[in-house]
Kinemage of the C-alpha trace (Angstrom):
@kinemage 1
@onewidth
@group {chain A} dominant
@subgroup {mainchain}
@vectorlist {calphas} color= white
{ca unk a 1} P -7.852 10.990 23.439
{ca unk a 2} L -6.035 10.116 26.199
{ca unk a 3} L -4.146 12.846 28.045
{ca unk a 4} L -0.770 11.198 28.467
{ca unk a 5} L -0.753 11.307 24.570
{ca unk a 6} L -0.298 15.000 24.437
{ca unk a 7} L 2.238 16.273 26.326
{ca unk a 8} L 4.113 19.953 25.542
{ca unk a 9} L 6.157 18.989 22.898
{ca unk a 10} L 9.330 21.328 21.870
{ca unk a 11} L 9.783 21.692 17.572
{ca unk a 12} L 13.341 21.177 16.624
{ca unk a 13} L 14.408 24.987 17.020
{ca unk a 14} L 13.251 24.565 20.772
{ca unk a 15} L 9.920 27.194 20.382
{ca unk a 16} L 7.099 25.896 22.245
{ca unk a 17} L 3.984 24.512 20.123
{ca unk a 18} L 0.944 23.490 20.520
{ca unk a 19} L 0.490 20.330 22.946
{ca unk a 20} L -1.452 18.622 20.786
{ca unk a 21} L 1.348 18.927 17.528
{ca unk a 22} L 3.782 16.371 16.224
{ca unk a 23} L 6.122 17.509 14.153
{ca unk a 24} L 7.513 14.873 11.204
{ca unk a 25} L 11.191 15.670 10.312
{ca unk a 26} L 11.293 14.550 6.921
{ca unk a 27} L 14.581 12.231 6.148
{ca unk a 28} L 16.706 13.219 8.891
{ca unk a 29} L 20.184 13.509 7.485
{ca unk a 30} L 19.028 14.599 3.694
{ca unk a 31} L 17.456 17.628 4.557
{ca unk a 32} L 20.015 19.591 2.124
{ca unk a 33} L 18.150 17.418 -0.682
{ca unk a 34} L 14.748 17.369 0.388
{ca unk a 35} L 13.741 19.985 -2.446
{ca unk a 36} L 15.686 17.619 -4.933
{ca unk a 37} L 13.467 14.444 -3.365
{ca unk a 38} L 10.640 16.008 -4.217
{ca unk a 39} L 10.706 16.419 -7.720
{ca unk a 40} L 10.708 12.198 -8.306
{ca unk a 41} L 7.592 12.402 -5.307
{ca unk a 42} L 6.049 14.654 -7.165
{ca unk a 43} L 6.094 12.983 -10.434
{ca unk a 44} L 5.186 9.538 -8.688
{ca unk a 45} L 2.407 11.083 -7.224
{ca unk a 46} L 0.772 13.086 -10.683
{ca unk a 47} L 1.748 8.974 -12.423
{ca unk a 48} L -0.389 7.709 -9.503
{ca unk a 49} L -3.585 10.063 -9.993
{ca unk a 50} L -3.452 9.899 -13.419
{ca unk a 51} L -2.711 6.457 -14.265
{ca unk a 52} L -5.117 5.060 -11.657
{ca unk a 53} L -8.065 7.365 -12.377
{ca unk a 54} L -7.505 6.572 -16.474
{ca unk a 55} L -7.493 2.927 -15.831
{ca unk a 56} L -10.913 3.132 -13.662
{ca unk a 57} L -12.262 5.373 -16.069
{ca unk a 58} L -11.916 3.350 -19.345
{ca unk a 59} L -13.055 0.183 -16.769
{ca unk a 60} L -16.133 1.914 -16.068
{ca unk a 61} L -16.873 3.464 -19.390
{ca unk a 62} L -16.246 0.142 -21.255
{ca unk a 63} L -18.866 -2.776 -20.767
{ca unk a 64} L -16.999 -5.407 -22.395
{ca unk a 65} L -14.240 -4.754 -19.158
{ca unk a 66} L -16.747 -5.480 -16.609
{ca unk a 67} L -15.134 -8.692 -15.794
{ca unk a 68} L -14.056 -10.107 -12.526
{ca unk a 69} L -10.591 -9.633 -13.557
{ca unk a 70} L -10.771 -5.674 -14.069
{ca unk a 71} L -13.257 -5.410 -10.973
{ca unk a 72} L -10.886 -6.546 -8.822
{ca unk a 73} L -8.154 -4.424 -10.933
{ca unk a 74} L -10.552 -1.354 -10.037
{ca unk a 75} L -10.613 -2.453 -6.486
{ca unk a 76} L -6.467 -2.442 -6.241
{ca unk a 77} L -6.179 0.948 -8.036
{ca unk a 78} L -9.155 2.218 -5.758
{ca unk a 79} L -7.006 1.589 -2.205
{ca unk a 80} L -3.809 2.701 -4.006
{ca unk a 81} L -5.588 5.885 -4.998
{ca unk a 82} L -6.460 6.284 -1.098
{ca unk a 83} L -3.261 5.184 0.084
{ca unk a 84} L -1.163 7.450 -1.938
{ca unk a 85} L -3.755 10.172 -0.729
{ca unk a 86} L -2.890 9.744 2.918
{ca unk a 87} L 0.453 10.070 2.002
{ca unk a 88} L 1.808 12.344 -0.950
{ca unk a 89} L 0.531 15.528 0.435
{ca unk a 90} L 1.746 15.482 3.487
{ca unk a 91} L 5.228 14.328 1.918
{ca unk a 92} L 5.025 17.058 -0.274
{ca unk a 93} L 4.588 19.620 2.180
{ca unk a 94} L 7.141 18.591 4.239
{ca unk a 95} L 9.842 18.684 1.344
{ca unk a 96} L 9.193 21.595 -0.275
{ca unk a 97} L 8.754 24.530 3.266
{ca unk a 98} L 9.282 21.895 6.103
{ca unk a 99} L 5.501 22.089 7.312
{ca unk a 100} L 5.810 19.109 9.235
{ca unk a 101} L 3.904 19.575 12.087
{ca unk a 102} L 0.469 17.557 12.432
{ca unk a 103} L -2.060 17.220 15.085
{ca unk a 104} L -2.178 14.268 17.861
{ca unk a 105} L -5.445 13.166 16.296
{ca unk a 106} L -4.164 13.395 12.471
{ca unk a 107} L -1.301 11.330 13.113
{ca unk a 108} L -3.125 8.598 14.931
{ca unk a 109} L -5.576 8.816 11.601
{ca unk a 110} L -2.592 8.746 9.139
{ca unk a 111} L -1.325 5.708 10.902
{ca unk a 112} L -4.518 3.953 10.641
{ca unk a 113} L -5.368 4.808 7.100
{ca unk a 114} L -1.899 4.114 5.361
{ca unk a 115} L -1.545 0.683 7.059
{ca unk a 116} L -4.790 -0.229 6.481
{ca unk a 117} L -4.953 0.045 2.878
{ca unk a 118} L -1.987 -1.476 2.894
{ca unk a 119} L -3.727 -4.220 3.875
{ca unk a 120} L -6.557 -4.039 2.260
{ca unk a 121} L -4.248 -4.105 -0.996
{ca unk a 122} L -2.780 -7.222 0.449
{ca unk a 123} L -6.030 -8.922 0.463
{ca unk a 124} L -7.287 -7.495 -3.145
{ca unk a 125} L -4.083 -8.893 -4.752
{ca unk a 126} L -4.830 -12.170 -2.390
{ca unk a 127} L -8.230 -12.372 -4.920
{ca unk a 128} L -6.576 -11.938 -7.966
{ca unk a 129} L -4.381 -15.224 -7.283
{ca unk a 130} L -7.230 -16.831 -6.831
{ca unk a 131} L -9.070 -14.645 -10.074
{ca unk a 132} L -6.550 -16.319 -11.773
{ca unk a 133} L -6.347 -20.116 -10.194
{ca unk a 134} L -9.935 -19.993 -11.140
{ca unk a 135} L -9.363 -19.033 -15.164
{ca unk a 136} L -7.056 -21.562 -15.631
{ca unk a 137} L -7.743 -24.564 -13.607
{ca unk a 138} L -11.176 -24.293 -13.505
{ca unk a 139} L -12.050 -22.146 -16.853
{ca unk a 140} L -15.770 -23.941 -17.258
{ca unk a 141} L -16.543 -23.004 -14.103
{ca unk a 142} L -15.194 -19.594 -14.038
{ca unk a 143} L -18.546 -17.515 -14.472
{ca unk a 144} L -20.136 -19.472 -12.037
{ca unk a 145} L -17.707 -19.143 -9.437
{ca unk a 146} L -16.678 -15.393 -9.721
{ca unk a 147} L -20.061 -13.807 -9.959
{ca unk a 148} L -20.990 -10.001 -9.177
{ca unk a 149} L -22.334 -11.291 -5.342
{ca unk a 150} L -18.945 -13.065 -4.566
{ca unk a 151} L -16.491 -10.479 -5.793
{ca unk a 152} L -18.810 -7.568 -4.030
{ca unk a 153} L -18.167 -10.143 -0.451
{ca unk a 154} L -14.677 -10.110 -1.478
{ca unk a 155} L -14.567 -6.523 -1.544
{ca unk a 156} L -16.327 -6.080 1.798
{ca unk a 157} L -14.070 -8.574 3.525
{ca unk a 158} L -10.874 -6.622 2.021
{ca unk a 159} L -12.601 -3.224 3.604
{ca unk a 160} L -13.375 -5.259 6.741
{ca unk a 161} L -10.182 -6.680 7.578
{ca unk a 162} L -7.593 -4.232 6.893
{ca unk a 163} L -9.527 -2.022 8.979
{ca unk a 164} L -10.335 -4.165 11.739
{ca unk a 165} L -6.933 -5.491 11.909
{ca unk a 166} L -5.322 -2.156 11.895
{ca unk a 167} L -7.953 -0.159 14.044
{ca unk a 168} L -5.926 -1.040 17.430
{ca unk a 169} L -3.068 0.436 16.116
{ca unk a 170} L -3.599 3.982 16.866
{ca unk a 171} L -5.658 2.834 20.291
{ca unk a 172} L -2.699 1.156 21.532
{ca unk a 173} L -0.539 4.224 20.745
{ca unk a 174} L -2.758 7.045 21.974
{ca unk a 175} L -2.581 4.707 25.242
{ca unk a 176} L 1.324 5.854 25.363
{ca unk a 177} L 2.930 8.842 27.269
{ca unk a 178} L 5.392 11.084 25.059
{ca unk a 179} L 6.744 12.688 27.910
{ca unk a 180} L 10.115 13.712 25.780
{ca unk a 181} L 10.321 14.874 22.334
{ca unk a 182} L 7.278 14.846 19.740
{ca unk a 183} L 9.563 15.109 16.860
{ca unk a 184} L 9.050 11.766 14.715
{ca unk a 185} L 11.966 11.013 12.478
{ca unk a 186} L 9.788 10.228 9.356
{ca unk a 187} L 7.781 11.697 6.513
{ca unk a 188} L 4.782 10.345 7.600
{ca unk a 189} L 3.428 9.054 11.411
{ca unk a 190} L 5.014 5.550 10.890
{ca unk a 191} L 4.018 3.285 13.705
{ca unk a 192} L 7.392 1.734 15.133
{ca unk a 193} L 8.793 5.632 14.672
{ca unk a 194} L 5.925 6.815 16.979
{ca unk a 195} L 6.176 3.955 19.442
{ca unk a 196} L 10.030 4.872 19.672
{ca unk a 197} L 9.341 8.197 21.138
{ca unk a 198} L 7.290 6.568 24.301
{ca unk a 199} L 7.931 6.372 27.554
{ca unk a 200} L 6.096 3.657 28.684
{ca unk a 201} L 5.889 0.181 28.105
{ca unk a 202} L 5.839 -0.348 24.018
{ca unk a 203} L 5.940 -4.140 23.681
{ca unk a 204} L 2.042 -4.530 23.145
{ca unk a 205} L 2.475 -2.427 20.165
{ca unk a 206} L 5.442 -4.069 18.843
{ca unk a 207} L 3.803 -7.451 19.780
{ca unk a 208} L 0.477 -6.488 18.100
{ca unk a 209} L 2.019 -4.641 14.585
{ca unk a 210} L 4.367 -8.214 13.815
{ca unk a 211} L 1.228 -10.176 14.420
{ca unk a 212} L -1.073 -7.892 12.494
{ca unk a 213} L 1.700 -7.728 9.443
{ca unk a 214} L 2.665 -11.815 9.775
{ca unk a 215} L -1.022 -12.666 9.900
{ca unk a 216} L -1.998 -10.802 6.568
{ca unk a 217} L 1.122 -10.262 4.553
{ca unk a 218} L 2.335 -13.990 5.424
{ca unk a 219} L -0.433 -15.702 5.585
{ca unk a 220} L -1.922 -13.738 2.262
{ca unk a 221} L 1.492 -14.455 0.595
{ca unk a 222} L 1.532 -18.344 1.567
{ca unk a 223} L -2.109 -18.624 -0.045
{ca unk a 224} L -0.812 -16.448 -3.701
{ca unk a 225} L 2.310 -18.299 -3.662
{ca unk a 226} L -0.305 -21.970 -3.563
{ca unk a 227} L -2.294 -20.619 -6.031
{ca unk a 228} L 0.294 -20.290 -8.821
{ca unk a 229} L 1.253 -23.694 -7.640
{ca unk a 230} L -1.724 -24.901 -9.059
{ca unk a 231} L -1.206 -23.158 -11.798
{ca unk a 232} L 1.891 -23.719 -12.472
{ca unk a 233} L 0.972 -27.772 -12.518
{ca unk a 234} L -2.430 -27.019 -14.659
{ca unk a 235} L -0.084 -24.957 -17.292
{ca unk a 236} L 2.823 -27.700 -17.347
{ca unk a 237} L -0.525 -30.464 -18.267
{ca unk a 238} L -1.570 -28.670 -21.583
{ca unk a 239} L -0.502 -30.480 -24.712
{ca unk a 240} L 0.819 -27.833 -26.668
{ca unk a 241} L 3.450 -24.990 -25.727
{ca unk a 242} L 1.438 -22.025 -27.614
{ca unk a 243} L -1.779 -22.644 -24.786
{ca unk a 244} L 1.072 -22.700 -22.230
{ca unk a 245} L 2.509 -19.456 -22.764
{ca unk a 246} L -1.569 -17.873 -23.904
{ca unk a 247} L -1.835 -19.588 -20.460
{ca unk a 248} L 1.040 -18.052 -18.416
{ca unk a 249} L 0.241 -14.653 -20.141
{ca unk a 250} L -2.495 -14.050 -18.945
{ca unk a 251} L -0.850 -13.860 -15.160
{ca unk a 252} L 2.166 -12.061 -16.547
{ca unk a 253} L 0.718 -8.611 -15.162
{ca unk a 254} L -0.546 -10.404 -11.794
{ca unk a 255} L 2.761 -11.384 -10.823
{ca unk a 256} L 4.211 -8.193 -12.153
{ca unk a 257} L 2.094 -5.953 -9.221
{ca unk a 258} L 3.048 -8.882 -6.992
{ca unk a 259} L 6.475 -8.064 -7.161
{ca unk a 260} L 6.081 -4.383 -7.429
{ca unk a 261} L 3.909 -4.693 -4.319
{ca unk a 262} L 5.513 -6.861 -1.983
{ca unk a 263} L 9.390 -6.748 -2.726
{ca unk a 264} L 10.003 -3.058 -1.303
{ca unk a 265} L 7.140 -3.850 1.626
{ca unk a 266} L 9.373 -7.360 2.884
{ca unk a 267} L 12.350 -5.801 2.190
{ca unk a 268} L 12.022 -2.398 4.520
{ca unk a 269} L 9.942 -4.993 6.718
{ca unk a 270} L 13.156 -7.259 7.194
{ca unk a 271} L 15.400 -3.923 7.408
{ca unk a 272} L 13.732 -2.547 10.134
{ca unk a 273} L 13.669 -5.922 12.155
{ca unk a 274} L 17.152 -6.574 11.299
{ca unk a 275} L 19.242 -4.155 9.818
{ca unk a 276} L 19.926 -2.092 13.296
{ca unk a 277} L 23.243 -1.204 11.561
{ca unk a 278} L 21.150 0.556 8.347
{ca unk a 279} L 21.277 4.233 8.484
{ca unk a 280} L 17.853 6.136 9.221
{ca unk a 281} L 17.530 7.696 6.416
{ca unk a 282} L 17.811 4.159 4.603
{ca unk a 283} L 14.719 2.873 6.303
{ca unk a 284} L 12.809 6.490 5.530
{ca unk a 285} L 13.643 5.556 2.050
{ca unk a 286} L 12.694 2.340 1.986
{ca unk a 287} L 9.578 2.769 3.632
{ca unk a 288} L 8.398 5.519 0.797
{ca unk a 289} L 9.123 3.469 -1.780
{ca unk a 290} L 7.023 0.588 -0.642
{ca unk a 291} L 4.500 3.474 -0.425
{ca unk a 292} L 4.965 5.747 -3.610
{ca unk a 293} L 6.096 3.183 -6.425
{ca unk a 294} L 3.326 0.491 -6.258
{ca unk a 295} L 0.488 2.739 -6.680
{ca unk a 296} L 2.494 4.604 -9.878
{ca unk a 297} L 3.791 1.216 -11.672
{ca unk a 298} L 0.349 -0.891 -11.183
{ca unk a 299} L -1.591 1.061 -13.901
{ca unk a 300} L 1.463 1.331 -16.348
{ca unk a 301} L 1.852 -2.719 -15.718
{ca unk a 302} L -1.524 -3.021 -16.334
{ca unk a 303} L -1.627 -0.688 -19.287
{ca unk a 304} L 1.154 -1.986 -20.950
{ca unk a 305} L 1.150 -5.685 -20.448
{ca unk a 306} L -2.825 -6.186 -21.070
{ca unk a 307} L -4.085 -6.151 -24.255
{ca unk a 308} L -7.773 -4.715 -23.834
{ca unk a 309} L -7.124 -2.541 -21.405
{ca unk a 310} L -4.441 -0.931 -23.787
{ca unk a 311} L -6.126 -0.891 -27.030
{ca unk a 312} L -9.373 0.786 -25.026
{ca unk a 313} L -6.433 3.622 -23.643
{ca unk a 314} L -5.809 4.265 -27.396
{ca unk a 315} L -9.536 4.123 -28.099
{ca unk a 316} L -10.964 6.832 -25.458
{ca unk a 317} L -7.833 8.940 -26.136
{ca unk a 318} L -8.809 8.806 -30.362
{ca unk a 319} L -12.532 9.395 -28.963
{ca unk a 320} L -11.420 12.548 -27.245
């Protein structure tokens, strides 16, 4: 690690700490309700664990599930589980006895981590589009097209490319001399909040992270957004209005997570660009509920809006 990266650092009473600690504030500004906050975290986070695990276990346990569909259902619960694990603790601990301070090196791993399963999630919801595209437009050739080898490579390249994508992230930042405070305004070691603290030269970060987040999240966006194109057209061709709405039903809890997913991401994205007027602890907000209510609503979407993942719930629950 670069030795520039760890300079003394003062904690916010002023006693010296450990060169190599950051220390993450929490939401500046709410700190008289950060015991309050953490009763909805806290709930989010047990809904996360438990919904996501109970979904991948009645996936696993059930053959009739194994379907390209639920695999790639598995694989979206699978980085939220991971995601929400880089994050909720931490959060926790920082709400409930202010231990925010974390080492150089865990920070730089936090920042890689949460963004990269971000975008790994990006990519995994990218496939389901296409899951879908495939069941309606194409439904004769569906089996042939989605088999176990393809959705495995899809996998791979969604492991691949969030974490290639987001591995010079934390280079480019351990590259930077914090020769002032090491206090990050944030519950967890947000990139831009990191960067801010810098004394040198930040615009290859900035540069890099709006590339990085325009190439994926836009580009992934454009291609979902074509997909139900198509579908939309192959829906409106059927002759009768009952295979139309069987049709549309079946994406019903697709563009559910979509929404879930990417409204709070593009809106805190767009706030942070150009809401300079917003409050801090606005963004702080924002930017933990693009992380902490996706990965708790996906299973309950999924749960309540599909049918056989539903009546298997009921079933393992009557089994046990």
């Amino acid at each position: 690690m670069p030795r520039d990266f760890v300079q003394p650092m003062e904690s916010p009473n002023h006693t010296n700490l450990d060169p190599f600690v950051f220390f993450l504030l929490g939401i500046p500004g709410l700190e008289q309700f950060h015991l309050w906050l953490s009763l909805p975290v806290c709930c989010l986070g047990t809904a996360t664990v438990v919904g996501n695990i109970a979904i991948l276990l009645v996936v696993a346990m059930e053959p009739a599930l194994h379907k390209p569909v639920y695999l790639f259902l598995c694989m979206l619960l699978t980085t939220d589980l991971a995601a929400s694990f880089s994050t909720v603790p931490k959060l926790l601990a920082i709400l409930w006895c202010g231990a925010g301070h974390i080492s150089a090196s865990a920070c730089l791993a936090q920042m890689l981590f949460i963004h990269a399963f971000c975008m790994m999630e990006s990519t995994v919801l990218l496939a389901m589009a296409f899951d879908r595209y495939v069941a309606i437009c194409h439904p004769l050739r569906y089996a042939t097209i989605l088999t176990d080898t393809i959705i495995a490579r899809i996998g791979v390249v969604a492991i691949v490319q969030g974490s290639k994508l987001m591995l010079p992230c934390p280079f480019l930042t351990a590259r930077l001399s914090f020769c002032q405070s090491h206090v990050i305004p944030h519950t967890y070691c947000e990139p831009m909040a990191v960067v801010k603290l810098a004394c040198g030269d930040t615009r290859p970060n900035h540069v890099y992270g709006l590339a990085a987040a325009l190439l994926v999240i836009g580009v992934d966006l454009f291609c979902i957004g074509l997909s139900y194109v198509f579908i939309a057209r192959a829906v409106l061709c059927l002759s009768s209005p009952e295979a139309q709405s069987k049709a549309l039903g079946t994406c019903g809890s697709h563009v559910c997570v979509i929404l879930i997913s990417y409204a709070p991401a593009l809106f805190s994205f767009f706030t942070h660009c150009f809401g300079h007027h917003v409050p801090l602890h606005i963004h702080i907000l924002l930017a933990n509920v693009y992380l902490l209510f996706p990965p708790a609503l996906n299973p309950m979407v999924y749960g309540v809006k599909t049918k056989e993942i539903r009546e298997r719930v009921v079933r393992v629950f009557q089994r046990g």
